[in-house]
N, C-alpha and C positions, 0 to 999 in steps of 0.2 A: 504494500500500500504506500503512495506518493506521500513525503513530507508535505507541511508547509510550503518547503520554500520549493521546491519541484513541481507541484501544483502552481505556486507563483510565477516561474520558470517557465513554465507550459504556461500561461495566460500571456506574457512578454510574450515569448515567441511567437506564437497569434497574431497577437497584438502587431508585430513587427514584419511579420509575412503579410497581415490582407492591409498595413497601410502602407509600405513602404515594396514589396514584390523585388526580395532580391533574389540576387540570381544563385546565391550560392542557399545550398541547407544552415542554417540557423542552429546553434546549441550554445549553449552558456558560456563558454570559451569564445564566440565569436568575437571581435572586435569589433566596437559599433561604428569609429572612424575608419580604420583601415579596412576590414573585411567589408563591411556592408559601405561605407562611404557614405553613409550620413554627414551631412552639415552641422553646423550648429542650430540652425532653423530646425531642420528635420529631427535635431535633438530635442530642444525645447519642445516641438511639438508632440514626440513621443513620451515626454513628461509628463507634458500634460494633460493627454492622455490616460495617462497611469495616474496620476494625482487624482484626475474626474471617477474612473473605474472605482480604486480605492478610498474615495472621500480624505485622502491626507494631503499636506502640504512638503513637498522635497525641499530641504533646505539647498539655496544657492552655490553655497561650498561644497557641500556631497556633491552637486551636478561635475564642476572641475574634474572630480576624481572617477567617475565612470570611465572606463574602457573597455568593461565586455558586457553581455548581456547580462553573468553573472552578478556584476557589479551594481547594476539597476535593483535585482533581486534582493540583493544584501539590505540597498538603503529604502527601500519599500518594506521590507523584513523590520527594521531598525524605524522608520515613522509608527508604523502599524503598533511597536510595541509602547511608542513615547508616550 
């Protein structure tokens, strides 16, 4: 049975497949700049995004520190429990 954050994990990925359609398969290891080449635009919007779905607010400084899908997981993990 799926953790939390695996459950979480799979909704991001979703999430990142039907807005954004990259070309590559997608797992938590991805790199949201390098691999998928998201913008900063396209970041902010996948935030917010995630912020709307989960009702929380990502702090400005976590955003800095994302680099893989994982990394999203972590600090949605990390509001959810604040």
């Amino acid at each position: 049975m799926p953790g939390v954050k695996d459950r979480m994990l799979n909704v991001i990925i979703e999430i990142i497949n039907k807005t954004f359609s990259p070309a590559i398969t997608v797992t938590g290891d991805t790199a949201i700049k390098t691999d998928l080449g998201l913008d900063s635009f396209e970041i902010v919007n996948l935030i917010y995004i995630l912020e709307d779905r989960y009702r929380i607010e990502i702090n400005e400084t976590d955003i800095r520190f994302i680099v893989t899908v994982n990394d999203i997981a972590i600090i949605l993990l990390k509001e959810q429990d604040a």
